[in-house]
C-alpha positions as CSV (number, residue, x, y, z in Angstrom):
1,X,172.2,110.7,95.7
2,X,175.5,109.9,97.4
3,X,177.8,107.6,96.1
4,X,180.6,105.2,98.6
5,X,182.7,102.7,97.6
6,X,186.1,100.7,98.4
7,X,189.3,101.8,97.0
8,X,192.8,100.9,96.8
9,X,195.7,103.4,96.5
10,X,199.3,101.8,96.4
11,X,197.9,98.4,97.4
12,X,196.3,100.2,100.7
13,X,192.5,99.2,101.0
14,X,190.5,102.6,102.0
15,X,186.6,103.5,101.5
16,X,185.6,106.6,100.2
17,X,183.0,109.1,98.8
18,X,182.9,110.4,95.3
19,X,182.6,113.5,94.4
20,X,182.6,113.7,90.6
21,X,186.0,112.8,89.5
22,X,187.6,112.7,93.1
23,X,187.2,110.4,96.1
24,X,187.2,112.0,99.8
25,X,189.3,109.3,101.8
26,X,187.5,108.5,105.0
27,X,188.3,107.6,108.4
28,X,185.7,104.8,108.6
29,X,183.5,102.1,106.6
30,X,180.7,104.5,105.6
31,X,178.1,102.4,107.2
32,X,179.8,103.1,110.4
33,X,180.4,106.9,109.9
34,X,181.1,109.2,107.5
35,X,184.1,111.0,108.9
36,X,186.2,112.2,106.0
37,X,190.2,112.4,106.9
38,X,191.0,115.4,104.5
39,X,192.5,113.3,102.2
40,X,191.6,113.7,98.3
41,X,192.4,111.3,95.3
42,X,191.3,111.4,91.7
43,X,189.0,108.6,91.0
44,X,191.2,107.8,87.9
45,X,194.6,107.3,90.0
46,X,192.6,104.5,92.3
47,X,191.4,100.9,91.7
48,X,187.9,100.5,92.7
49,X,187.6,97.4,95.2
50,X,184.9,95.7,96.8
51,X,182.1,98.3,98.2
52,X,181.4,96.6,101.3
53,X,182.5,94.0,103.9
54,X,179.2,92.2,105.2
55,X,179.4,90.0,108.3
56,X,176.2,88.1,106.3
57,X,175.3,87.9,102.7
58,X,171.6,86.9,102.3
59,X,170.3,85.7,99.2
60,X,166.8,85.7,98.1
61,X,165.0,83.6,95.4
62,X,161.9,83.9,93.6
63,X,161.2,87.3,93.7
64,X,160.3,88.0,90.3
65,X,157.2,86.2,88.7
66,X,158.7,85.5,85.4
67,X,162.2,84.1,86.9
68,X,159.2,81.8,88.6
69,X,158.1,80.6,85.6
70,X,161.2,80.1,83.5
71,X,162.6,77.8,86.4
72,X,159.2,76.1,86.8
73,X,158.8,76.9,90.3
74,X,155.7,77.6,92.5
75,X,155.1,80.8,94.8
76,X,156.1,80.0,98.4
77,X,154.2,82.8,99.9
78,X,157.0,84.3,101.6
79,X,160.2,85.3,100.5
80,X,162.8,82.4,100.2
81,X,166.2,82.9,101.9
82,X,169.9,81.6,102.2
83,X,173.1,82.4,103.1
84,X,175.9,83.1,100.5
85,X,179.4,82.7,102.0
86,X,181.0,86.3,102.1
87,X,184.0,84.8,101.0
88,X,182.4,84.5,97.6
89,X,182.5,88.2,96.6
90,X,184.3,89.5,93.8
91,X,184.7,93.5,93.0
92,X,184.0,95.2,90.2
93,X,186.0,94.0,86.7
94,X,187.3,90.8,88.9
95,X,187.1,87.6,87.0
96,X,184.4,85.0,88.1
97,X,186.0,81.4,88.3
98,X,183.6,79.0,87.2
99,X,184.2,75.8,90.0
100,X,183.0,73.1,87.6
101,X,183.3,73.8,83.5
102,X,181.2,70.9,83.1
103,X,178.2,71.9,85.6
104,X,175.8,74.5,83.9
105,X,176.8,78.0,85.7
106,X,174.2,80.9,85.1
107,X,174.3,84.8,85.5
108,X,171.6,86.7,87.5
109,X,171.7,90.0,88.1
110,X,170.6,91.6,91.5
111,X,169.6,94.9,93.7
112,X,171.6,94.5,96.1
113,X,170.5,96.6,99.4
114,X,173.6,97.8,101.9
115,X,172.5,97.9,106.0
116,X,173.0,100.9,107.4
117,X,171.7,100.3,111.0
118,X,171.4,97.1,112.9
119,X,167.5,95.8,112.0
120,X,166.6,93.1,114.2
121,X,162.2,92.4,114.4
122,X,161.5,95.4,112.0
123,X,158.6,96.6,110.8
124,X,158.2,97.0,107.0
125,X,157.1,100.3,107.6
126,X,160.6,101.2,109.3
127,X,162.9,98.9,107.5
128,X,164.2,101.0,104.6
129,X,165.5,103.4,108.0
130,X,168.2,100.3,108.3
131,X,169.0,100.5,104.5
132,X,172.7,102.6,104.0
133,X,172.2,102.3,100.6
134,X,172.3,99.8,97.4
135,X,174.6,98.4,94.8
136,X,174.3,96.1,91.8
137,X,175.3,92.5,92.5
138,X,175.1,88.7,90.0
139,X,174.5,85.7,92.3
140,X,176.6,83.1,89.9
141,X,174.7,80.1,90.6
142,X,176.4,76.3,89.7
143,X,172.4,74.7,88.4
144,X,173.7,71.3,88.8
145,X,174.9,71.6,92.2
146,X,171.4,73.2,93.0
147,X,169.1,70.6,91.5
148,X,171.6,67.6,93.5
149,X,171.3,69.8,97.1
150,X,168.5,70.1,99.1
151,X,169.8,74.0,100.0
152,X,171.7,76.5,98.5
153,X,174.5,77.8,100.0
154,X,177.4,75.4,98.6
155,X,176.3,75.7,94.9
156,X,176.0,80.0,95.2
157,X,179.1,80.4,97.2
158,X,182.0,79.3,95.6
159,X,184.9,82.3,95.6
160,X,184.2,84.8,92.8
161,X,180.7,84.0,92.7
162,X,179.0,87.4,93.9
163,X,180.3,90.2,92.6
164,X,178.8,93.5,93.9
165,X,180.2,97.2,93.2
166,X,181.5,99.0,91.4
167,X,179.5,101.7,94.3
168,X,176.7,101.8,97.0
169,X,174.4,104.4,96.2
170,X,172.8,106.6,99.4
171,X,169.7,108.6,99.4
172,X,168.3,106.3,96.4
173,X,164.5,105.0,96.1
174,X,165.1,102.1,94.7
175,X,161.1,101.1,94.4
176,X,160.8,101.3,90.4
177,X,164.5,101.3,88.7
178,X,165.6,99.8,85.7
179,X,168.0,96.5,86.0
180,X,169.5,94.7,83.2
181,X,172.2,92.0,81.8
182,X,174.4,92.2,79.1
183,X,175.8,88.6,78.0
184,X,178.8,89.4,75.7
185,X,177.0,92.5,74.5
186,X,173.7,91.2,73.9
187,X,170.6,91.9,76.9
188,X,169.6,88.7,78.4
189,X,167.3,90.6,81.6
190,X,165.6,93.4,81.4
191,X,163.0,94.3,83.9
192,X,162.1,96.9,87.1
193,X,162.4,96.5,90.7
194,X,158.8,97.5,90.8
195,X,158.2,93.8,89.5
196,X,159.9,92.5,92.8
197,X,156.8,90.2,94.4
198,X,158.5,91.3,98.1
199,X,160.2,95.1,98.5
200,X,163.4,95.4,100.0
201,X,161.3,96.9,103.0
202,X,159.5,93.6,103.2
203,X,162.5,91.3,102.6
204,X,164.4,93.4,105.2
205,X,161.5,93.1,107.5
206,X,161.0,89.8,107.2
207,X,165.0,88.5,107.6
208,X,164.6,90.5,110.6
209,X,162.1,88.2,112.1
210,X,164.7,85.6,111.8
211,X,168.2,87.2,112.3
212,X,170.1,90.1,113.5
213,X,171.4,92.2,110.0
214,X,174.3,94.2,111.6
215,X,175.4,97.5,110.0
216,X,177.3,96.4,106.9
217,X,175.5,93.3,105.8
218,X,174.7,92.9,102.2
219,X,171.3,91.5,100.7
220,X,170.8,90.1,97.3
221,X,167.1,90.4,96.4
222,X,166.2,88.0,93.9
223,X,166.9,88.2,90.0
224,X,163.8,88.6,87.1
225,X,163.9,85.9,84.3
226,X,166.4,85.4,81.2
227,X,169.1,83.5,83.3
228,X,171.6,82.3,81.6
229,X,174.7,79.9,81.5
230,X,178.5,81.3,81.5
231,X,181.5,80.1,80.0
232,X,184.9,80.8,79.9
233,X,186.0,84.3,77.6
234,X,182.3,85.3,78.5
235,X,181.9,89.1,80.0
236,X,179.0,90.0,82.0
237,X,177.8,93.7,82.4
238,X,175.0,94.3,85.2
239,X,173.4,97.4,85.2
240,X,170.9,99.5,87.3
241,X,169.2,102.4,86.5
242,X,172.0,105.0,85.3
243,X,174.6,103.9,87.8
244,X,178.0,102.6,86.7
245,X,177.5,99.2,85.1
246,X,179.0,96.1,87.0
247,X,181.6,94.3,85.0
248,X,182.8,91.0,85.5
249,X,184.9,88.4,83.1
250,X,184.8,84.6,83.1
251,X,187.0,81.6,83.3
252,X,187.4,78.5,84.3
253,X,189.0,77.6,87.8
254,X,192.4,75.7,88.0
């Protein structure tokens, strides 16, 4: 497993590999190329910043039977998809700025998959070739917004509400790993990605039939059940498999 990320170092923006307790500085987004510059930093002496840059963020919903139940949905039969505004992602320990105090605001915790290559009319069988790599990402979702809209962009993409990070993990199989959230402490989801209804090979297929994913792109692949509402002072910590958890505080806008 190989390990990328965003850094900053003396408020420049860089991305790098790491390498135990150092980060190789490189050249290029590592979706692009990894071309080291020679440059070495401790991980402790940078800031960890947003992993990735995608020029689409694509949510999916209803990819976990029980998240079906507790929100007293119905199957679709194919996997449902939105955009999220890329403007809405927060890194790792940002805080997430609830829009509307009064709204009800829930948590859900994500795989998140990183494109590697551009995937446009791919095959399940060939998709996970267009996979970089994944992270851990919470789609913060305003529940008010979504039960008044007919779609879901607006009430998902408010700024703040998708953090991803703190790293994108390479050379992963990312068919049975453990995901959970911590609510102040206390686990709220617990489940596997085996229990996704759709794979990432099949979401990534199937977005494919619709849309060009360039190199870069990030996508979100559904949550299992025990959403639950944030409020200000909360902290959220997202976790998958033995990777770094995501952390994320919570207040309200001004």
């Amino acid at each position: 497993m190989r390990t990328f990320g965003g850094f900053k170092s003396s408020d420049e923006f860089f991305y790098g590999e790491v390498r135990g307790d150092e980060v190789s500085v490189l050249a290029k987004p590592y979706w692009v190329d990894i071309e080291p510059t020679g440059e070495v930093l401790k991980l402790a002496d940078v800031d960890v910043d947003l992993p990735a840059a995608p020029s689409k963020l694509i949510a999916v919903g209803l990819n976990y039977a029980d998240h079906i139940a507790e929100m007293k949905r119905t199957p679709l039969g194919s996997p449902l998809i939105w955009f999220k505004a890329p403007s809405s992602l927060l890194r790792h320990n940002g805080t997430i700025e609830i829009a509307f105090p009064q709204h009800q605001t829930d948590f859900e915790t994500e795989l998140a998959a990183v494109i590697g290559a551009t995937a446009k009319n791919v095959s399940s069988q060939s998709a996970l070739d267009h996979v970089f790599g994944y992270t851990i990402g919470l789609d913060i979702s305003d529940r008010d917004l979504q039960k008044s809209e007919k779609q879901f962009g607006r009430c998902k993409s408010f700024d703040t509400y998708t953090p991803v990070g703190p790293f994108v993990y390479a050379d992963v199989d990312a068919n049975d790993l453990s995901i959970e959230l911590r609510h102040n402490g206390e686990i709220k989801q617990r489940a596997r990605t085996s229990q996704m209804i759709y794979s990432v090979a099949q979401i990534v297929s199937f977005v494919s039939q619709s849309l060009t994913l360039a190199s870069g792109d990030v996508v979100l692949t559904g949550t299992p059940s025990g959403v639950g509402p944030i409020r200000d002072g909360d902290e959220l910590e997202a976790k998958i498999d033995n990777w770094p958890p995501l952390r994320n505080g919570v207040k309200n806008a001004r």
